[in-house]
C-alpha positions in Angstrom: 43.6 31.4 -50.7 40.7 33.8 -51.7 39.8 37.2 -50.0 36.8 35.7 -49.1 38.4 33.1 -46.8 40.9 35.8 -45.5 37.7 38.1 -44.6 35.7 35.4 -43.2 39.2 34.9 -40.7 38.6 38.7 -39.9 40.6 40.6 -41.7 40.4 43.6 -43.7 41.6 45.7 -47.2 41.9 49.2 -48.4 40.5 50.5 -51.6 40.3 52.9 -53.8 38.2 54.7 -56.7 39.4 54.2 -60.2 40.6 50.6 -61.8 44.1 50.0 -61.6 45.7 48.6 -65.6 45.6 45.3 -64.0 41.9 45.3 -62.8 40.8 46.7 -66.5 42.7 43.9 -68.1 40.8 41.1 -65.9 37.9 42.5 -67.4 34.0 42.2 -66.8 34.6 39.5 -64.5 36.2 42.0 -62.2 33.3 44.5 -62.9 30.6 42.3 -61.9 32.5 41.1 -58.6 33.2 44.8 -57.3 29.4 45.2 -58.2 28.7 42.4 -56.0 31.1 44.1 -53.2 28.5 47.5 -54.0 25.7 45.3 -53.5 25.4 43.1 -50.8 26.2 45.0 -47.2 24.3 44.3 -44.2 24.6 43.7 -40.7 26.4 40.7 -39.1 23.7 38.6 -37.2 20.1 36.1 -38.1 19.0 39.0 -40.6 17.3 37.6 -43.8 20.6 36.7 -45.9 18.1 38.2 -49.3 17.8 41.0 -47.6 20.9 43.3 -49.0 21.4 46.9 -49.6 24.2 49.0 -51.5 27.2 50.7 -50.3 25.4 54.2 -50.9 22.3 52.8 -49.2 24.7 52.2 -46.0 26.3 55.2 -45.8 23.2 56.8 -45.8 21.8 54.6 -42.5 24.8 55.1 -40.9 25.6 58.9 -41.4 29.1 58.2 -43.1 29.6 60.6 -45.9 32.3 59.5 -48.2 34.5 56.0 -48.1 37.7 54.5 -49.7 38.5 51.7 -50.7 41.8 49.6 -52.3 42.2 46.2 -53.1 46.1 44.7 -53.3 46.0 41.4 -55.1 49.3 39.5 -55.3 51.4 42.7 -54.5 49.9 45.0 -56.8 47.1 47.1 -56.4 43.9 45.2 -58.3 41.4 47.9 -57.9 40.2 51.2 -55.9 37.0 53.1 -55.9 35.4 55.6 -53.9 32.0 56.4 -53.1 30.5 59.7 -51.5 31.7 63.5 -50.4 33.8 65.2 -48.6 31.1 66.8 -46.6 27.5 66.1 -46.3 25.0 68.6 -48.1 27.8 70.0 -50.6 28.3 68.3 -54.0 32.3 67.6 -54.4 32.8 63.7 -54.6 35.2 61.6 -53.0 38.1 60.6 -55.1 41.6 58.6 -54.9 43.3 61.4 -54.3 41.0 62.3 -51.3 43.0 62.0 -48.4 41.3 60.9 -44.9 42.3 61.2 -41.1 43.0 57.6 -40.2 43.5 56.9 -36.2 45.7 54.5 -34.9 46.5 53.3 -38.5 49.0 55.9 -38.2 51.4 53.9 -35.7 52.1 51.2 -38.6 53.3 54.1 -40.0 55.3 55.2 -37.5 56.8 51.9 -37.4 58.2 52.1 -41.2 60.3 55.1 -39.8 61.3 53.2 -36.6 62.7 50.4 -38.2 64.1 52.3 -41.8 66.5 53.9 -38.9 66.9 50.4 -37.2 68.2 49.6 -40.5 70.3 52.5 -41.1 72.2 51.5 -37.6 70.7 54.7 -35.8 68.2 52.4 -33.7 68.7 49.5 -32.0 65.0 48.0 -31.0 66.2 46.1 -27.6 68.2 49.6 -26.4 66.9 51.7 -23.2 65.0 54.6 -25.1 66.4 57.1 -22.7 69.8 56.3 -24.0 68.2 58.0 -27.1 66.3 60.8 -25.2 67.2 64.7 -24.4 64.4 66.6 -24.2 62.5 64.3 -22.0 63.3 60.8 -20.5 61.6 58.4 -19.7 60.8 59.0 -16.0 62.7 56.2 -13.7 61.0 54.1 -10.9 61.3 50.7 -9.3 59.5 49.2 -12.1 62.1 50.7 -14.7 65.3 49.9 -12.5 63.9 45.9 -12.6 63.0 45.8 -16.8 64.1 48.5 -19.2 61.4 50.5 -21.9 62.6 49.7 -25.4 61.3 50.2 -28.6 60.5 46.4 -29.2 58.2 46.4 -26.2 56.9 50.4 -27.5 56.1 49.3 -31.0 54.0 45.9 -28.9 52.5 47.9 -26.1 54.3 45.6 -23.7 56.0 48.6 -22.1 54.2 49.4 -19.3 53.3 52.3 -20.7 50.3 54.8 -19.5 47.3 56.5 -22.1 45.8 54.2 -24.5 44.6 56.9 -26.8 44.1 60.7 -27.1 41.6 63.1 -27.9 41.6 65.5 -31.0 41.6 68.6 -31.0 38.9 70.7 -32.4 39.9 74.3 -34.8 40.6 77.2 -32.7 42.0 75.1 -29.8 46.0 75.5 -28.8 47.9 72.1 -29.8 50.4 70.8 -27.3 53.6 70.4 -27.9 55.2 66.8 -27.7 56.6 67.1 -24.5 53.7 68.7 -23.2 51.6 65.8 -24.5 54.4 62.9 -22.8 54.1 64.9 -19.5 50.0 65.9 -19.9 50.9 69.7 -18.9 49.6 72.9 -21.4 47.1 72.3 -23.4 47.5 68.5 -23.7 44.1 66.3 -22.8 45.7 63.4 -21.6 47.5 62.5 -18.2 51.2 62.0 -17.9 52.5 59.2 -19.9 54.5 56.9 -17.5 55.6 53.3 -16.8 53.3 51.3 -13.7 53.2 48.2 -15.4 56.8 46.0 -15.3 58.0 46.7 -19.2 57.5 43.4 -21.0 55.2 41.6 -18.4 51.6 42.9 -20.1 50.2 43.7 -23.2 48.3 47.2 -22.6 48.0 49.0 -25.9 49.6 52.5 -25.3 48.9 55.4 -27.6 51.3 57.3 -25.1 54.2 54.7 -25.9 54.0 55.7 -29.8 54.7 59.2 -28.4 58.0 57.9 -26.9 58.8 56.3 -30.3 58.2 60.1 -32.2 60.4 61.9 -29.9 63.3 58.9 -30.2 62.5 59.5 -34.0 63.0 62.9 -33.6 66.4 62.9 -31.6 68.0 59.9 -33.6 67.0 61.7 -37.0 67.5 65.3 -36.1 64.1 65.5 -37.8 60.8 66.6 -36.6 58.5 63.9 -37.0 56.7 65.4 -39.7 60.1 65.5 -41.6 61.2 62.4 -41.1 58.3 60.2 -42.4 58.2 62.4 -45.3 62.2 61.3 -45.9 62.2 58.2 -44.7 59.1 56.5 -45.9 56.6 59.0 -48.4 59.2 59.8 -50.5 61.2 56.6 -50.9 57.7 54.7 -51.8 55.9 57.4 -53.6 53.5 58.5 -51.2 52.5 62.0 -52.3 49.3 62.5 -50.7 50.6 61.2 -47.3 51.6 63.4 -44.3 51.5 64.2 -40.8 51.2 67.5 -40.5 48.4 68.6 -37.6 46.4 70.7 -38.1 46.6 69.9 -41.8 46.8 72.8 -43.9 43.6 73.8 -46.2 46.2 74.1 -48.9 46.8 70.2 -49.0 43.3 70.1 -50.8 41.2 67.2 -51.7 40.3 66.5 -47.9 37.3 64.1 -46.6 35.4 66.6 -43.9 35.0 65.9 -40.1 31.1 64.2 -39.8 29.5 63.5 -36.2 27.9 60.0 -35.4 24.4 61.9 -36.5 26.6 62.3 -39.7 26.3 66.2 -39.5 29.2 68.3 -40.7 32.0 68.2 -37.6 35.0 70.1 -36.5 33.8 73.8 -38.0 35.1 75.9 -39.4 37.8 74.5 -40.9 35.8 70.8 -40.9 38.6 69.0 -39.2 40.1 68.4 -36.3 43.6 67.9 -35.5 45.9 65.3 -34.2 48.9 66.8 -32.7 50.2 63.0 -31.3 51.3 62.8 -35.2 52.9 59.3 -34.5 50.0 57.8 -32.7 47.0 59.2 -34.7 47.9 61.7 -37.1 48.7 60.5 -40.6 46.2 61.9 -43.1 46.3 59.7 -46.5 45.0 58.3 -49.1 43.8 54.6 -49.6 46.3 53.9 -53.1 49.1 55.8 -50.9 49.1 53.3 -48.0 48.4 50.2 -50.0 52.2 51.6 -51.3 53.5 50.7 -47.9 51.4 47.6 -47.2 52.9 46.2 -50.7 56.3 47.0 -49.6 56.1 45.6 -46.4 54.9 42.3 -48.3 57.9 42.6 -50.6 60.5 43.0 -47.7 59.0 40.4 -45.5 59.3 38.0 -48.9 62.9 39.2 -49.3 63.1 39.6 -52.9 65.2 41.7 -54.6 66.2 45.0 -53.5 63.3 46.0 -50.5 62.1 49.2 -48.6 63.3 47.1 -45.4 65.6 44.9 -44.8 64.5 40.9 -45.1 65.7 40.6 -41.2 64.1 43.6 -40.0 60.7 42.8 -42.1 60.7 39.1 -40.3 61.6 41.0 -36.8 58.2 43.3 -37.4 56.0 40.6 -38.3 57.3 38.3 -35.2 54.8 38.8 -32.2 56.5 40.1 -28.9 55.3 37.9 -26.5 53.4 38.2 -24.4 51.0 40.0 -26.8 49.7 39.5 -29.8 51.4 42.2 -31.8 54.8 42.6 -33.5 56.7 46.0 -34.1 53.7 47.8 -35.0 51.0 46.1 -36.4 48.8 43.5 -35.1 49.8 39.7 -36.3 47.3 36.6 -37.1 47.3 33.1 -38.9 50.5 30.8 -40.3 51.8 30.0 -42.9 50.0 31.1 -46.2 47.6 33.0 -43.9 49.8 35.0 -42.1 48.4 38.2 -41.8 49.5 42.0 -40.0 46.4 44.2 -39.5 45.6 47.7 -37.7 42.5 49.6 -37.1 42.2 53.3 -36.6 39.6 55.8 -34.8 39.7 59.1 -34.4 36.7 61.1 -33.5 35.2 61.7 -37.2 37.0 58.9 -39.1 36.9 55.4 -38.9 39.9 53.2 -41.0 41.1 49.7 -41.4 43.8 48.0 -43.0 45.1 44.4 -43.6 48.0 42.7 -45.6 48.9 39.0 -46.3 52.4 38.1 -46.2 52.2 34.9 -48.0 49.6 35.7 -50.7 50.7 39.4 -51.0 47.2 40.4 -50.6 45.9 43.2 -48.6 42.7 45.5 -47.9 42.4 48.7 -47.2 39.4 50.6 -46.1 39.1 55.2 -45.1 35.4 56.8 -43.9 35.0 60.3 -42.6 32.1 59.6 -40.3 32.2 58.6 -36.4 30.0 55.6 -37.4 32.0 54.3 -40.2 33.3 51.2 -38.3 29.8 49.7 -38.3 30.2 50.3 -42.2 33.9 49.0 -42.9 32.4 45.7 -41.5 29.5 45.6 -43.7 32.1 45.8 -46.9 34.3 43.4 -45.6 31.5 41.0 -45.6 30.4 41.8 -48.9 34.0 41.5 -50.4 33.9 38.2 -48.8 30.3 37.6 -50.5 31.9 38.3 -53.9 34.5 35.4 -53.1 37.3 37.5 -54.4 39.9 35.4 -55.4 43.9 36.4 -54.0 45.5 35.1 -58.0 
């Protein structure tokens, strides 16, 4: 199967700035094909198909100042560039190391931890989360007394579960703490997250039900949430640049700055805002760092050899919980040699998107710092499909 085909189903890749030893060994062929990828955006629709303008030319229309970009080809990393700056009218490029705010990415994340301690026998995914929970429950109804809230139907938004997503949080402002945000008191933005749909009747994607899952992370590990992705999933797969730390420290360097849909510097001072709902919408990393974790999901799911999962728990993630479309974390699509897990991620002043292919080990990934950088992600997957990248 070719990335073409696999973008032309919908699906997306991350990527990144300089050629990995595998992409300088294929050679000029590669060259020309991630010139082709530079070359040919445009908008979806009865535009004139000659009519084709370059990633930088793009950027520019839509106001998004820097993008990433990484390309996994048959469970390795083929090639990653970057394109841009950190912040619009100041000179310092984007790089691979640069490490972008990605949204709702972060729950797939979230979901590594989740099911490392499923595999440790801390978690069991079909257990009542209050039997986990201390500092805050769950609160009971008649809805909960019928059909308990579990992390299976969490990790799928078939919970029941209130607040589809949050607001950031802009510098100077007070961040709430996490049971502040669950019960939408102090300086929280959101209402209270609580059950009014019967747990497992609907899907209803809840940013408020990956909240539940970081403060069961949190008790089961004896972690903060910060702490435990670092231990349970950056370290183990090498993922230096990776964290969830909100606000995230200055001293982290190499950071891609806040930019409004008018593409105008954001979030001043500092130039970013902050996502305190870490497990929902806070992980700040790098396109070569989360390819890491899309390769080793690949490589668990496959079962070969020693894996960052467990072969049963990596078929459990990628199983959809019915009746929604979504497995224990990420979104799921296609059969057989096309089966695919994907995610998408927006927070106020970046835009992300990532894809992996189970059967093919192929995967895309794809970090902007600019409100409008959706509308640009889906101008380079088309013109990665254009280039008729090849998955072998």
């Amino acid at each position: 199967m070719t990335l073409r085909s696999l973008l032309i189903r919908g699906t997306a890749l991350f990527a990144i700035i300089a050629p990995s030893l595998h992409a300088q060994a294929v050679g000029t062929d590669l060259a020309s094909r991630i010139r082709t990828v530079e070359t040919s955006l445009g908008p979806r629709g009865d535009e004139d198909p000659n009519v084709r303008w370059t990633i930088e030319e793009r950027m520019q229309h839509y106001g998004v100042a820097g993008v990433s970009i990484a390309v996994i080809d048959d469970g390795e990393l083929l090639w990653a560039k970057a394109y841009g700056v950190k912040q619009a009218g100041h000179p310092e490029p984007i790089d691979t190391e640069t490490v972008f705010s990605v949204g709702s990415v972060s729950k797939v994340g979230a979901a590594a931890v989740t099911l490392r301690l499923v595999d440790e026998g801390k978690l069991d995914v079909d257990r009542n989360v209050n039997d986990y929970l201390t500092r805050w429950r769950v609160p009971d109804n008649e809805l909960t007394a019928r059909e308990p809230v579990t992390l299976r139907r969490i990790m799928s938004h078939t919970a029941g579960l209130t607040v589809h997503g949050f607001a950031d949080f802009q510098p100077g402002e007070d961040l709430p703490t996490l049971v502040e945000i669950l019960d939408g008191t102090g300086p929280a933005k959101n209402a209270p997250v609580r059950v009014d749909l019967l747990p497992g009747s609907e899907f209803r994607y809840s940013g408020g039900g990956t909240t539940v899952e970081q403060l069961v992370i949190e008790e089961v590990s004896g972690m903060d949430f910060t702490a435990a992705a670092r231990h349970y999933v950056f370290e183990p797969l090498g993922m230096s640049r990776s964290t969830y730390e909100n606000p995230l420290p200055a001293e982290h360097g190499n950071i891609a700055r806040a930019h409004d849909a008018r593409g105008e510097p954001a979030a001043l001072p500092r130039g970013w805002e902050a996502m305190p709902e870490a497990a929902a919408s806070g992980l700040w990393t790098t396109p070569s760092d989360y390819a890491r974790l899309i390769i080793a999901f690949i490589e668990s799911y496959q079962g070969d050899g020693e894996t960052f999962l467990t072969y049963e728990t990596a078929r459990d993630m990628m199983t959809e919980v019915p009746p929604g479309i979504f497995g224990l974390g990420p979104e799921l699509g296609g059969e057989g040699p096309t089966r695919n897990f994907v995610h998408g991620g927006a927070n106020n002043s970046y835009k992300a998107f990532m894809a992996g292919y189970l059967a093919e080990g192929d995967g895309l990934v794809i970090f902007t710092n600019g409100t409008q950088g959706n509308r640009l992600i889906g101008e380079i997957r088309r013109a990665v499909a254009v280039a008729g990248w090849d998955s072998h």
